[in-house]
PDB file of N, H, CA, C and O in Angstrom:
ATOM      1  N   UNK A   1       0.838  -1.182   0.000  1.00  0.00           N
ATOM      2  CA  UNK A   1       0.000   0.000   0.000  1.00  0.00           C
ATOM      3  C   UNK A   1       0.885   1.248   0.000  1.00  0.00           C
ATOM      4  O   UNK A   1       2.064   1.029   0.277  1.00  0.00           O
ATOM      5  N   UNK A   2       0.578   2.388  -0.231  1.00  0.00           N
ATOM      6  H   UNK A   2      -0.380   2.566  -0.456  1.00  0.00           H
ATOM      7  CA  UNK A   2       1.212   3.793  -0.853  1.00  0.00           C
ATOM      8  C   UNK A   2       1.394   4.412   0.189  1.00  0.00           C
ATOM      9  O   UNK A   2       2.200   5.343   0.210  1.00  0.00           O
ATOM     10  N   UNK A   3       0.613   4.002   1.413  1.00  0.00           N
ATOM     11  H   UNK A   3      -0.042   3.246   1.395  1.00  0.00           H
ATOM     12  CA  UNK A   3       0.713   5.014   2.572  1.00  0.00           C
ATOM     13  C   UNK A   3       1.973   4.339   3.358  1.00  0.00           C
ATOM     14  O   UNK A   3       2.891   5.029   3.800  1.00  0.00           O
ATOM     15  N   UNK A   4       1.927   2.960   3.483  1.00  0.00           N
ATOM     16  H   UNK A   4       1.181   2.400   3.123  1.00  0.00           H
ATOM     17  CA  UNK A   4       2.810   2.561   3.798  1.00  0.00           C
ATOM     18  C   UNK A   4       4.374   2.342   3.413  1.00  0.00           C
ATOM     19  O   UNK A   4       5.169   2.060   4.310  1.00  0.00           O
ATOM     20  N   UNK A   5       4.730   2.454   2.294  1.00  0.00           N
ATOM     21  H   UNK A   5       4.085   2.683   1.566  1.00  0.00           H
ATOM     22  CA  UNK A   5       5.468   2.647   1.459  1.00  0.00           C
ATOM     23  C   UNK A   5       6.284   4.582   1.904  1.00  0.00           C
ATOM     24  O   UNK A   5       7.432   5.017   1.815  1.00  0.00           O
ATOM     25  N   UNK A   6       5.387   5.011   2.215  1.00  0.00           N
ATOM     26  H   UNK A   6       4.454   4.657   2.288  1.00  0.00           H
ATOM     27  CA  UNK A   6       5.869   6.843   2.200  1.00  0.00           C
ATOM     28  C   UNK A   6       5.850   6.693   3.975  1.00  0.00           C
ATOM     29  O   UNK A   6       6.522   7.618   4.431  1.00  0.00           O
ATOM     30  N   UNK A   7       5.343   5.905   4.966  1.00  0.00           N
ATOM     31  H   UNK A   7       4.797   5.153   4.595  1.00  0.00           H
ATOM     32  CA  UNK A   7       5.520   6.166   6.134  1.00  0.00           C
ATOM     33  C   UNK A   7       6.950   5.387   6.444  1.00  0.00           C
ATOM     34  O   UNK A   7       7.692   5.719   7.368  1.00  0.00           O
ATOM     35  N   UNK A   8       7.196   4.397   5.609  1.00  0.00           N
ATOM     36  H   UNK A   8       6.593   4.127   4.858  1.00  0.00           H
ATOM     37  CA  UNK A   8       8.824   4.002   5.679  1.00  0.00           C
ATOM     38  C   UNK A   8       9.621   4.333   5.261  1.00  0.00           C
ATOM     39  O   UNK A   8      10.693   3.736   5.356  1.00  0.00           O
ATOM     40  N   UNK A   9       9.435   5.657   4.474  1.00  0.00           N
ATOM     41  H   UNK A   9       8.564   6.142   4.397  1.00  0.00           H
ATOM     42  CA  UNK A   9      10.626   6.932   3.740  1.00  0.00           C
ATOM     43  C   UNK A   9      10.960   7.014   5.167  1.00  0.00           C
ATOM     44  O   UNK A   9      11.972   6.620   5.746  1.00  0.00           O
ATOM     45  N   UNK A  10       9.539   7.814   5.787  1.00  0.00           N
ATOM     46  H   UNK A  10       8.717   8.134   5.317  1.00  0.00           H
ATOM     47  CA  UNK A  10       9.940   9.028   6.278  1.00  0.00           C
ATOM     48  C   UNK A  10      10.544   8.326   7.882  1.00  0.00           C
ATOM     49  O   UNK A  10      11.215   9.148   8.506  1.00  0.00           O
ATOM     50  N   UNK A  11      10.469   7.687   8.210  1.00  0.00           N
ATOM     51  H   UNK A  11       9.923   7.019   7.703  1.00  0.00           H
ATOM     52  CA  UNK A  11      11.139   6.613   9.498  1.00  0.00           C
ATOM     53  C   UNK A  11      12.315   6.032   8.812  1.00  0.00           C
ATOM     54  O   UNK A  11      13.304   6.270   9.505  1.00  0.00           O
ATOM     55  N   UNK A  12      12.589   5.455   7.881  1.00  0.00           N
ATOM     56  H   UNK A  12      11.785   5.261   7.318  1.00  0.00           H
ATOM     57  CA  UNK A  12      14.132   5.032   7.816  1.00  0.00           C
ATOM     58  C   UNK A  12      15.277   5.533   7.796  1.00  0.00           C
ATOM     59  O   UNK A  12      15.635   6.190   6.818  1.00  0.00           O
ATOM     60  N   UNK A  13      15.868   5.387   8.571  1.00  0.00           N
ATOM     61  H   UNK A  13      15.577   4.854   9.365  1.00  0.00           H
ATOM     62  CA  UNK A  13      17.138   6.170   8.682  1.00  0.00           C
ATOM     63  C   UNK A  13      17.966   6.620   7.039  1.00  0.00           C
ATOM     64  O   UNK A  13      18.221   7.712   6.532  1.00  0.00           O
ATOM     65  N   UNK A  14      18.122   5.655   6.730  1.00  0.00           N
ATOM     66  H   UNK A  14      17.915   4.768   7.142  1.00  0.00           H
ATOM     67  CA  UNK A  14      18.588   5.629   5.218  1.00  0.00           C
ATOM     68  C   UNK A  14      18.150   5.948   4.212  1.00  0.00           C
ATOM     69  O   UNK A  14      18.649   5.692   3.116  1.00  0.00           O
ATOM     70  N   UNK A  15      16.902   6.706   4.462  1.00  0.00           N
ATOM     71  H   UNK A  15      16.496   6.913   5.352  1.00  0.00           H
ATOM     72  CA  UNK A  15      16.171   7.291   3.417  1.00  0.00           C
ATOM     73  C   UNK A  15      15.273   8.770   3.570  1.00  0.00           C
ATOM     74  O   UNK A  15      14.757   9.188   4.607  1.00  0.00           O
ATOM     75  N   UNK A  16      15.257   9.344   2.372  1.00  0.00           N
ATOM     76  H   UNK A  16      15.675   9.004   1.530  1.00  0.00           H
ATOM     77  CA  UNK A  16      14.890  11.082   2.974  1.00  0.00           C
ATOM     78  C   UNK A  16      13.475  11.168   1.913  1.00  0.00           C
ATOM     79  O   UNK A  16      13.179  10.674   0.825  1.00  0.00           O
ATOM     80  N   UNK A  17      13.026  11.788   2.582  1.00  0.00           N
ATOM     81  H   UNK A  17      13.267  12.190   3.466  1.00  0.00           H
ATOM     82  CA  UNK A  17      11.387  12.234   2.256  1.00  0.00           C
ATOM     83  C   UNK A  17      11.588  13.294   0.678  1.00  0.00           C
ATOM     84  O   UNK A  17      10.671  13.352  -0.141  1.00  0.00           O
ATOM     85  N   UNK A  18      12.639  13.894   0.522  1.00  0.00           N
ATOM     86  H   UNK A  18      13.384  13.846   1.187  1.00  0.00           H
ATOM     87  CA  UNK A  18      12.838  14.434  -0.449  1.00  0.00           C
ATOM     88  C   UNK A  18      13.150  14.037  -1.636  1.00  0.00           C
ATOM     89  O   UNK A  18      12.623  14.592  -2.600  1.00  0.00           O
ATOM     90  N   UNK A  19      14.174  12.878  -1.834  1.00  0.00           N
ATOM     91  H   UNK A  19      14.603  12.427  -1.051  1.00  0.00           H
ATOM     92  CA  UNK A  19      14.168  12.302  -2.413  1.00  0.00           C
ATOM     93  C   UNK A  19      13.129  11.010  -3.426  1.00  0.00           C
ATOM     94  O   UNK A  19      13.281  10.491  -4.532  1.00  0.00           O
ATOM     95  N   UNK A  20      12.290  10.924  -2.548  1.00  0.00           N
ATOM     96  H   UNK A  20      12.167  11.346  -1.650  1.00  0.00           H
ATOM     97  CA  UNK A  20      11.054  10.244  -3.452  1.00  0.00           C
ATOM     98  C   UNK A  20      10.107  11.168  -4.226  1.00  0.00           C
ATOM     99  O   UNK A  20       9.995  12.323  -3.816  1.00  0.00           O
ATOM    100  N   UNK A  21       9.264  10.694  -5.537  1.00  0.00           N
ATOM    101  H   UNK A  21       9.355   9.756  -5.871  1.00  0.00           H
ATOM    102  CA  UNK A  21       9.073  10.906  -6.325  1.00  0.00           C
ATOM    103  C   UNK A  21       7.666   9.925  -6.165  1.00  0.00           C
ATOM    104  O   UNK A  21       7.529   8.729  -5.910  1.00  0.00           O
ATOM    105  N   UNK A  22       6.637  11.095  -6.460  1.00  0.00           N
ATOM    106  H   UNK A  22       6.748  12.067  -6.668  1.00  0.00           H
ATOM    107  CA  UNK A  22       4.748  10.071  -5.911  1.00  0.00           C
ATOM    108  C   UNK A  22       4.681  10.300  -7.559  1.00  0.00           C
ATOM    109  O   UNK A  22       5.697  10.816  -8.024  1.00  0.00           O
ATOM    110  N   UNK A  23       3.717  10.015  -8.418  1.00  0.00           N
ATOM    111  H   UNK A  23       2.891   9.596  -8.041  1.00  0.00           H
ATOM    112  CA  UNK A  23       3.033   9.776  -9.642  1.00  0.00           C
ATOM    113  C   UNK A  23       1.935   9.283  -8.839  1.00  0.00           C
ATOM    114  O   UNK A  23       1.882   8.319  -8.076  1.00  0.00           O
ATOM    115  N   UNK A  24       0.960  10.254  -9.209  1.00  0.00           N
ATOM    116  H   UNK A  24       1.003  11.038  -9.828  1.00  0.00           H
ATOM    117  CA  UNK A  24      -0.362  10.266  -9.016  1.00  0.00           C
ATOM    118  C   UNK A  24      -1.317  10.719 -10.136  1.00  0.00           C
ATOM    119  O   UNK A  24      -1.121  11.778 -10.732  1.00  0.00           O
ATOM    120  N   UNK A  25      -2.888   9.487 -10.562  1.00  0.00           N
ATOM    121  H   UNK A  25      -3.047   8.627 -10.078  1.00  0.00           H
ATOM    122  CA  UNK A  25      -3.458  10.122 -11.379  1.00  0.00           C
ATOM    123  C   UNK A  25      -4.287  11.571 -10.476  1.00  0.00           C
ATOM    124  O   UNK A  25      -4.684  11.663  -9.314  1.00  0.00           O
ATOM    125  N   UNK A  26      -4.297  12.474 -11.537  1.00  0.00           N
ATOM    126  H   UNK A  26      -3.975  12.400 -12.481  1.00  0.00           H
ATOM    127  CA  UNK A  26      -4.694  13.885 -11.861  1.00  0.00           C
ATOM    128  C   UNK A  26      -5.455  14.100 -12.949  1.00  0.00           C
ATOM    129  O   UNK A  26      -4.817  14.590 -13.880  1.00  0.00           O
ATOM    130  N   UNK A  27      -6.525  13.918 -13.146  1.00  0.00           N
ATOM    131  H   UNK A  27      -7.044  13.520 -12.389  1.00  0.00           H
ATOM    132  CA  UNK A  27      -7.628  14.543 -14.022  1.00  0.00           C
ATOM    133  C   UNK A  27      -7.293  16.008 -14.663  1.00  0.00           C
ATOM    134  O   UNK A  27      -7.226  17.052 -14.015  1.00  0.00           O
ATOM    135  N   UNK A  28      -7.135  15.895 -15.795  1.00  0.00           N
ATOM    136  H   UNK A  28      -7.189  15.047 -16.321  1.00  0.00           H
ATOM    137  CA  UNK A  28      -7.432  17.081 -16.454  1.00  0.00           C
ATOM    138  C   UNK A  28      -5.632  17.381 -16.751  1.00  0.00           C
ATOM    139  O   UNK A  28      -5.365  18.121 -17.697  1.00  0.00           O
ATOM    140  N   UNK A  29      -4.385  16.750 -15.867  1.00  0.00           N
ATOM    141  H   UNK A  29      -4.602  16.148 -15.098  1.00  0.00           H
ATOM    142  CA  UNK A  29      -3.304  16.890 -16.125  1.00  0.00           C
ATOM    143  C   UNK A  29      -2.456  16.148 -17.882  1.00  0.00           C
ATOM    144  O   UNK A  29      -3.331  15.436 -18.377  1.00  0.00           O
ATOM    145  N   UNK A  30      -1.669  16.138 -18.453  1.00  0.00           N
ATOM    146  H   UNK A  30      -0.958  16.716 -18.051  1.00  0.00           H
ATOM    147  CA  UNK A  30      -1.108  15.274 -19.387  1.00  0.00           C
ATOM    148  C   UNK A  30      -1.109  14.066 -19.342  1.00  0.00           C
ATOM    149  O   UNK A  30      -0.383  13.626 -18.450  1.00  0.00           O
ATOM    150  N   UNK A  31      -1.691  13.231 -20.012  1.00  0.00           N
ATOM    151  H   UNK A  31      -2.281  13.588 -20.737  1.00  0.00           H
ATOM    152  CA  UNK A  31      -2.041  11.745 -19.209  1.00  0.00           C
ATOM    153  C   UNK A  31      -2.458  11.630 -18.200  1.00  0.00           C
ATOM    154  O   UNK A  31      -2.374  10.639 -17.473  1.00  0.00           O
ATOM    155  N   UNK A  32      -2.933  12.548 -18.011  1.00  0.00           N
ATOM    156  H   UNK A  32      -3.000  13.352 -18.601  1.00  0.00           H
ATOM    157  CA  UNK A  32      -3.627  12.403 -16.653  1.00  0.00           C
ATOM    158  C   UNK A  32      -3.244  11.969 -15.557  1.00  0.00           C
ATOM    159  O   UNK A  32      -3.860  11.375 -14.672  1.00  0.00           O
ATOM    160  N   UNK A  33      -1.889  12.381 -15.665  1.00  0.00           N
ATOM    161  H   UNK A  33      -1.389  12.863 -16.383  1.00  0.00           H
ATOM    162  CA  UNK A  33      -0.830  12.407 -14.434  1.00  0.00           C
ATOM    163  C   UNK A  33       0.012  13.172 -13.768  1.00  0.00           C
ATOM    164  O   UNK A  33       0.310  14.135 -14.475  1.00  0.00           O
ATOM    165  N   UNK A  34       0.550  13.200 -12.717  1.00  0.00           N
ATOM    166  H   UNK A  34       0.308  12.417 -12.143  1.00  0.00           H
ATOM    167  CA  UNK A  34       1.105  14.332 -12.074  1.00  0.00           C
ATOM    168  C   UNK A  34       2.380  13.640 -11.241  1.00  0.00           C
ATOM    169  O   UNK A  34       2.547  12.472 -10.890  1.00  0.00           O
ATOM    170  N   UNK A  35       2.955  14.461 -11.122  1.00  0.00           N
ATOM    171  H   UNK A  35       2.819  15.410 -11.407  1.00  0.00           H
ATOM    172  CA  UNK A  35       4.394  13.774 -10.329  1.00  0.00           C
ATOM    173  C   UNK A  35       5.005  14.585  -9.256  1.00  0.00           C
ATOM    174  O   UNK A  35       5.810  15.419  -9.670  1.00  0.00           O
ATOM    175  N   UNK A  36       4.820  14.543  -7.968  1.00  0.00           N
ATOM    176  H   UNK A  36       4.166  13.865  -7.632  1.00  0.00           H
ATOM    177  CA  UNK A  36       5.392  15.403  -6.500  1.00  0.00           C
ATOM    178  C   UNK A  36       6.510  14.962  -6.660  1.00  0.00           C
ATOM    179  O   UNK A  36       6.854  14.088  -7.455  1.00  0.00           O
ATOM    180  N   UNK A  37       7.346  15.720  -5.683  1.00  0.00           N
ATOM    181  H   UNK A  37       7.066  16.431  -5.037  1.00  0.00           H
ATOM    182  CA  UNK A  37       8.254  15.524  -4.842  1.00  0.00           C
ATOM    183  C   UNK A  37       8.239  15.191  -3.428  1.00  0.00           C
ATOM    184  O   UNK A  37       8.214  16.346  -3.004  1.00  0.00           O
ATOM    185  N   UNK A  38       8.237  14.519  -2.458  1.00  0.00           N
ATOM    186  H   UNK A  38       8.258  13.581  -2.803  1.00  0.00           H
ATOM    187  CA  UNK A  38       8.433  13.924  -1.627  1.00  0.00           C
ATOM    188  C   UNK A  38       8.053  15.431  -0.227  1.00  0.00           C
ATOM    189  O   UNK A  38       7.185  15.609   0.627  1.00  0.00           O
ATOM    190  N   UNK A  39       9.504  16.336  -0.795  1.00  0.00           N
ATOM    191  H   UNK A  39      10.210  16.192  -1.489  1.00  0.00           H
ATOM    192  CA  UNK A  39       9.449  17.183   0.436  1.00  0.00           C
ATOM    193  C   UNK A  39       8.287  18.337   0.358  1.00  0.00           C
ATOM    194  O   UNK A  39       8.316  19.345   1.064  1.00  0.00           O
ATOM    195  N   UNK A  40       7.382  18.083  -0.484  1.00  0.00           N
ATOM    196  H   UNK A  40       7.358  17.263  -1.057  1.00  0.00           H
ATOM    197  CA  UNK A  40       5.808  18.907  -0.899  1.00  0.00           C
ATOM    198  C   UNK A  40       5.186  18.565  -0.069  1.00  0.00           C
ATOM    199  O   UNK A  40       4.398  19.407   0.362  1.00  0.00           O
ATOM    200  N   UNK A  41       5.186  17.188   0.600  1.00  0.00           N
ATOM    201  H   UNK A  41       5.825  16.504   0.250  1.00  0.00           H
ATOM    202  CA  UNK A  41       4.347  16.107   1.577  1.00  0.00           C
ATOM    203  C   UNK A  41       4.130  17.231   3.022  1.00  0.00           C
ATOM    204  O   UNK A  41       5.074  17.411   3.792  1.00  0.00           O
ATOM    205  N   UNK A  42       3.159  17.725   3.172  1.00  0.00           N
ATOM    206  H   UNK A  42       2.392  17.579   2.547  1.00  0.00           H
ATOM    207  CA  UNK A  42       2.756  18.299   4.381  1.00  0.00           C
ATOM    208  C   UNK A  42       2.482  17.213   6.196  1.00  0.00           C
ATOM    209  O   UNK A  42       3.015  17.339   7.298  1.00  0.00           O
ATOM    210  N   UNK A  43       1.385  16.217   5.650  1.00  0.00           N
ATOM    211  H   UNK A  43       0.952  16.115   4.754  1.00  0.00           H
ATOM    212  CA  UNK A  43       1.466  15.230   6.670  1.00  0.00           C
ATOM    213  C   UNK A  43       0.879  14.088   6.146  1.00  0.00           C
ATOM    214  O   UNK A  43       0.574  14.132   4.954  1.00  0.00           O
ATOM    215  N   UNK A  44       0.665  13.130   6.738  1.00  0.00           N
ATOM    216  H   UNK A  44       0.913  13.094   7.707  1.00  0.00           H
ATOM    217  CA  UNK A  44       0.035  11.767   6.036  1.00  0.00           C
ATOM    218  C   UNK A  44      -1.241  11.673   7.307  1.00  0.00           C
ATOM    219  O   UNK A  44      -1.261  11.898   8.517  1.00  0.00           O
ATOM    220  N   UNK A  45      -2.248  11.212   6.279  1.00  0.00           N
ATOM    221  H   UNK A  45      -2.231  11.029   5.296  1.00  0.00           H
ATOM    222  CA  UNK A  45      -3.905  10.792   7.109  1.00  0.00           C
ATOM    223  C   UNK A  45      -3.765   9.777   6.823  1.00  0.00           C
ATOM    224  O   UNK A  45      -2.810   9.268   6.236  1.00  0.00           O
ATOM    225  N   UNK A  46      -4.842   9.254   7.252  1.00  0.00           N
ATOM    226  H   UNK A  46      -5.618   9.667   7.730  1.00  0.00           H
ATOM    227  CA  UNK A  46      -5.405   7.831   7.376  1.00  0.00           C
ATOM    228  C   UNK A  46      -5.705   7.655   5.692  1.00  0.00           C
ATOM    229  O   UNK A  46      -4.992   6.812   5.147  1.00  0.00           O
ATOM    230  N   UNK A  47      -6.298   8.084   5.169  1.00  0.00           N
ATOM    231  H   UNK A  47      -6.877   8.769   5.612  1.00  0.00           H
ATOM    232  CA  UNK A  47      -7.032   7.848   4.055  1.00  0.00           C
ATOM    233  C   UNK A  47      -6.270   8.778   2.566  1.00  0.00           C
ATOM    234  O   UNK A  47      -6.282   8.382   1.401  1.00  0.00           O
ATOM    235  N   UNK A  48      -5.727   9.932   3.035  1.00  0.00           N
ATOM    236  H   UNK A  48      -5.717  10.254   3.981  1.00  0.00           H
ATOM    237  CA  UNK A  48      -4.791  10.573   1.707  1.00  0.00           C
ATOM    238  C   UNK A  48      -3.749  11.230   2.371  1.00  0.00           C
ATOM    239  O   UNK A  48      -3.727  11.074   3.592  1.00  0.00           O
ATOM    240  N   UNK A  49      -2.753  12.030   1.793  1.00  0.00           N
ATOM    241  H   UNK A  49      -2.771  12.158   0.801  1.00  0.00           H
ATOM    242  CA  UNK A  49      -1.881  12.988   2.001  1.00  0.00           C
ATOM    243  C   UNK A  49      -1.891  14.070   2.050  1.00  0.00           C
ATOM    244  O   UNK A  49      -2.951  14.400   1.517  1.00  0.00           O
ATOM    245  N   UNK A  50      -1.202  15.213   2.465  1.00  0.00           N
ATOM    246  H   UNK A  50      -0.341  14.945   2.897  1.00  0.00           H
ATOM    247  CA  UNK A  50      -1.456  16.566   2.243  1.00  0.00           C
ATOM    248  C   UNK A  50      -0.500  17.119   1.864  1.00  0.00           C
ATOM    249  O   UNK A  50       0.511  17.030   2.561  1.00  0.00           O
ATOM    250  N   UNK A  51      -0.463  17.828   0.727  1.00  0.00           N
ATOM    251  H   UNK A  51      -1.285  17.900   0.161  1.00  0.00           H
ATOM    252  CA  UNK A  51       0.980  18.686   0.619  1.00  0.00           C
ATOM    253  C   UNK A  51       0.755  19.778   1.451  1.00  0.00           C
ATOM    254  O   UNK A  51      -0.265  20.031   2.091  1.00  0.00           O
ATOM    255  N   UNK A  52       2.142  20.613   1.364  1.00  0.00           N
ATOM    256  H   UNK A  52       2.970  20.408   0.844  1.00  0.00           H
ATOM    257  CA  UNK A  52       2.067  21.965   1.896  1.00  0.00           C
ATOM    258  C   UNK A  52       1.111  22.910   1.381  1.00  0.00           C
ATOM    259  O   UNK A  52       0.680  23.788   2.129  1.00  0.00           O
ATOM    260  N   UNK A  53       0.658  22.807  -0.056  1.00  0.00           N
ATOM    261  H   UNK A  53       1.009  22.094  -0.663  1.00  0.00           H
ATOM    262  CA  UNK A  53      -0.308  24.297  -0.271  1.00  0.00           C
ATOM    263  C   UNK A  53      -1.812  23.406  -0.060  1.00  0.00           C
ATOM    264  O   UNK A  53      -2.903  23.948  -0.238  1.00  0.00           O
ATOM    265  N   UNK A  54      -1.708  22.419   0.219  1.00  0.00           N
ATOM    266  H   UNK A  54      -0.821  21.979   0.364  1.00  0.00           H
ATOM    267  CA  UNK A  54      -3.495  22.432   0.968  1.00  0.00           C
ATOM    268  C   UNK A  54      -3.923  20.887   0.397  1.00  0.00           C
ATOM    269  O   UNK A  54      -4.614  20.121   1.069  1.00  0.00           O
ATOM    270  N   UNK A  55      -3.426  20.573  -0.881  1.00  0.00           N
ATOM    271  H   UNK A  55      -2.865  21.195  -1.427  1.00  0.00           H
ATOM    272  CA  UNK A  55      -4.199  19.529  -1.764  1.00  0.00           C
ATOM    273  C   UNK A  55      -3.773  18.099  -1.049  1.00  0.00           C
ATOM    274  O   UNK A  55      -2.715  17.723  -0.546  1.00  0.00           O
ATOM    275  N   UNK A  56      -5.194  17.402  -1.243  1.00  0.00           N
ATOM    276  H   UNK A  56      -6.054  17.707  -1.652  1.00  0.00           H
ATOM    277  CA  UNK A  56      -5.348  16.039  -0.526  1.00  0.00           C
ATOM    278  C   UNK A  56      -5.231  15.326  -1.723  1.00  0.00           C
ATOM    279  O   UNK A  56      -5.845  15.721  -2.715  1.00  0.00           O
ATOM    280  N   UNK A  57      -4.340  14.068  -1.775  1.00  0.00           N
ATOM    281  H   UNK A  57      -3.841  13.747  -0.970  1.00  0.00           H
ATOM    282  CA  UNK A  57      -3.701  13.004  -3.154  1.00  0.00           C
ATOM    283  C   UNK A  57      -4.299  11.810  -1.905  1.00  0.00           C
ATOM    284  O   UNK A  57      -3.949  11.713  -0.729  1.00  0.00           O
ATOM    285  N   UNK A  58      -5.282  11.017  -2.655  1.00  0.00           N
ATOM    286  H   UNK A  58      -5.566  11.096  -3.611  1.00  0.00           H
ATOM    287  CA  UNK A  58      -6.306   9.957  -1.674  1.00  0.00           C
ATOM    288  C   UNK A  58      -5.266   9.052  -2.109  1.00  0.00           C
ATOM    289  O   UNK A  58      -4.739   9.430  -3.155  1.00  0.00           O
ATOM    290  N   UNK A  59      -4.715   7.765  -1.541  1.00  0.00           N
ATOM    291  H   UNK A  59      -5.143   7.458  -0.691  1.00  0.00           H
ATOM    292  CA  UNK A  59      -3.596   7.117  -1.545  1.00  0.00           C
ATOM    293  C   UNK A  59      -4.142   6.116  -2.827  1.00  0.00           C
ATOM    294  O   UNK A  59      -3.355   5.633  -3.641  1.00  0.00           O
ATOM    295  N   UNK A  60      -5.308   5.935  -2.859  1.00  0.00           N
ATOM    296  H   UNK A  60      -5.948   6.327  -2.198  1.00  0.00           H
ATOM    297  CA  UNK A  60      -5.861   4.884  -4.141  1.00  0.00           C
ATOM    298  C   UNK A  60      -5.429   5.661  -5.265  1.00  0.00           C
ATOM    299  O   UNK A  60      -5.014   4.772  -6.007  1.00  0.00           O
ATOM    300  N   UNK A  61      -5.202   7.093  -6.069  1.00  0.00           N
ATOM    301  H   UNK A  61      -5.539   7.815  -5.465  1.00  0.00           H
ATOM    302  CA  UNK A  61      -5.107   7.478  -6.644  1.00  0.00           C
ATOM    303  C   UNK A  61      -3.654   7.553  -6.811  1.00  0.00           C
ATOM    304  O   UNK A  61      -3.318   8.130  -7.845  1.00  0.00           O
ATOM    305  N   UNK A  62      -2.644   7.096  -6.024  1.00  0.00           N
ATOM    306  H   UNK A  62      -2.917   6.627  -5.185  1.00  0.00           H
ATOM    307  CA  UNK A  62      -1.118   6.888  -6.370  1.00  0.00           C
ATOM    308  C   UNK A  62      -0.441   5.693  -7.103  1.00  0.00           C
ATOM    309  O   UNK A  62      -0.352   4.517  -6.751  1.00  0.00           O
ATOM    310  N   UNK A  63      -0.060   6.222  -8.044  1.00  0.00           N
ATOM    311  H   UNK A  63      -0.132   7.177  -8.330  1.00  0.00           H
ATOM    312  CA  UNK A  63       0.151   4.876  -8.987  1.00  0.00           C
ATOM    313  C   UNK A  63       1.605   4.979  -8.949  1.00  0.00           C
ATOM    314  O   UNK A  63       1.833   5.221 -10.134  1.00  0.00           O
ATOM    315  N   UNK A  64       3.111   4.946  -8.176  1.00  0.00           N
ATOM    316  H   UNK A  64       2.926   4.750  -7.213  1.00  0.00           H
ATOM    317  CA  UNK A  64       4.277   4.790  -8.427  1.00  0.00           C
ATOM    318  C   UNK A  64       4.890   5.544  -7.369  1.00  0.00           C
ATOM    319  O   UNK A  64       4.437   6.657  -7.102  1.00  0.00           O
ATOM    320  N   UNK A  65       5.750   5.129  -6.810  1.00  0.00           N
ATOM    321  H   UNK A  65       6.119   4.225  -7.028  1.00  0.00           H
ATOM    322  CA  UNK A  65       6.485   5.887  -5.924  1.00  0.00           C
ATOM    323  C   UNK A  65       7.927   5.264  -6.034  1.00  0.00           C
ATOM    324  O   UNK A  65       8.030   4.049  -5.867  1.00  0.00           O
ATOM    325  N   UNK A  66       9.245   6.149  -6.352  1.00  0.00           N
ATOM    326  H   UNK A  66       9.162   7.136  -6.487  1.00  0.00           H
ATOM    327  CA  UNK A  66      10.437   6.503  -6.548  1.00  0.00           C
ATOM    328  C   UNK A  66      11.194   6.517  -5.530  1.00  0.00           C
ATOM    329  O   UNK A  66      10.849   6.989  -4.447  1.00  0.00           O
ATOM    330  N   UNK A  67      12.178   6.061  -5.739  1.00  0.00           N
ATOM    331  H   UNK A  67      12.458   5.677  -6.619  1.00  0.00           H
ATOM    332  CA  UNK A  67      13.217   6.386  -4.782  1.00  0.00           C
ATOM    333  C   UNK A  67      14.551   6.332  -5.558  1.00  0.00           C
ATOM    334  O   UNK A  67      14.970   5.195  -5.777  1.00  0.00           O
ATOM    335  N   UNK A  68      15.412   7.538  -6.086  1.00  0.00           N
ATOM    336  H   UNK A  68      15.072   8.461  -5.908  1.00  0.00           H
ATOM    337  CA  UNK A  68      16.725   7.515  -6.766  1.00  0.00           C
ATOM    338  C   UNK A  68      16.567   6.790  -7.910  1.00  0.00           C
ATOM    339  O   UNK A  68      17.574   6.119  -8.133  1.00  0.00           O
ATOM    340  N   UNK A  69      15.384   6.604  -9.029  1.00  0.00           N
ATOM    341  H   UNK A  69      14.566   7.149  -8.848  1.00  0.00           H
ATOM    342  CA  UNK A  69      14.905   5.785  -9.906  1.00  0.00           C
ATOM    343  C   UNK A  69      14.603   4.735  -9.236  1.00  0.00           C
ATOM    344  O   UNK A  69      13.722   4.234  -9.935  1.00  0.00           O
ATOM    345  N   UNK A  70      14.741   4.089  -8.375  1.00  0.00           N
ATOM    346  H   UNK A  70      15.457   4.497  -7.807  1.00  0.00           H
ATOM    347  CA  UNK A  70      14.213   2.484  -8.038  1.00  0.00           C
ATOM    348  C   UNK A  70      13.052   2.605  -7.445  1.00  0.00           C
ATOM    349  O   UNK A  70      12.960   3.074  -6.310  1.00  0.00           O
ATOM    350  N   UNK A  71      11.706   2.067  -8.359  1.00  0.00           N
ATOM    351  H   UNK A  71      11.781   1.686  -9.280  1.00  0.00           H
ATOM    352  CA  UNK A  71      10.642   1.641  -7.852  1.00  0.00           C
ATOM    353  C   UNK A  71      10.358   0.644  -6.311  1.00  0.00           C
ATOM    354  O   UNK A  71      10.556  -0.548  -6.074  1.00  0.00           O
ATOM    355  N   UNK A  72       9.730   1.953  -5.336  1.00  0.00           N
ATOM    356  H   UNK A  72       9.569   2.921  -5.528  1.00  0.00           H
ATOM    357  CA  UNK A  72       9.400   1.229  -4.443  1.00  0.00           C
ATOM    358  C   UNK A  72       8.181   0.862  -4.520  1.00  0.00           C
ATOM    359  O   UNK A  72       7.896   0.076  -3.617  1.00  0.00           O
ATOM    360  N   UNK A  73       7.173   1.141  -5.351  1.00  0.00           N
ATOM    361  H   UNK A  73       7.405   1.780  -6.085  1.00  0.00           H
ATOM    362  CA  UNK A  73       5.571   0.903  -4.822  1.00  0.00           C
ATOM    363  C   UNK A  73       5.682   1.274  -6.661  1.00  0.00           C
ATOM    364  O   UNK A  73       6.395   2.007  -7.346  1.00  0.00           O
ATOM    365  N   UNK A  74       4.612   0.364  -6.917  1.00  0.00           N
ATOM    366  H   UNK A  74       4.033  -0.232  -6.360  1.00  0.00           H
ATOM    367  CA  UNK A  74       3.864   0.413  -8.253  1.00  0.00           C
ATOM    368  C   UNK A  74       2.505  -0.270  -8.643  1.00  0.00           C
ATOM    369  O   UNK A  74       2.490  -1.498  -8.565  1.00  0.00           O
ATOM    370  N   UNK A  75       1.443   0.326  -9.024  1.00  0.00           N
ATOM    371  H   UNK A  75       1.455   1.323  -9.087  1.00  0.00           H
ATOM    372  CA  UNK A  75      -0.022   0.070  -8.627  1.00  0.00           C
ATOM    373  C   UNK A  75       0.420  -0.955 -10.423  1.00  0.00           C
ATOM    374  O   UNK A  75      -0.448  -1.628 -10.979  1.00  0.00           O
TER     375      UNK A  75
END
């Protein structure tokens, strides 16, 4: 799962929240996809994420998560 995957960025010693890379579908974007950066991540809910300027990414809607190119999570 996606939430879990980004709550073990941000707890492992060996790994930084900045460095990952979310791909999330986005309606209305180019393929209808969108791609964060890690350190955008405001806090994690139960049910989606929050970046810093306000927007909630519902974790079902995350299709790929990055780390230094190596796929950690892929829907």
């Amino acid at each position: 799962m996606a939430r879990n995957i980004i709550n073990m960025v941000l707890w492992h010693p060996g790994m930084e929240i900045n460095e990952i890379k979310i791909s999330y579908i986005h309606r209305g974007a180019p393929g209808n996809l969108k791609q964060i950066n890690g350190i955008y991540i405001e806090r994690i809910e139960r049910g989606f994420l929050i970046l810093r300027e306000g927007t909630q990414i519902p974790y079902h809607r995350i299709v790929k998560i990055e780390n230094k190119n190596k796929i950690l999570y892929k829907k």
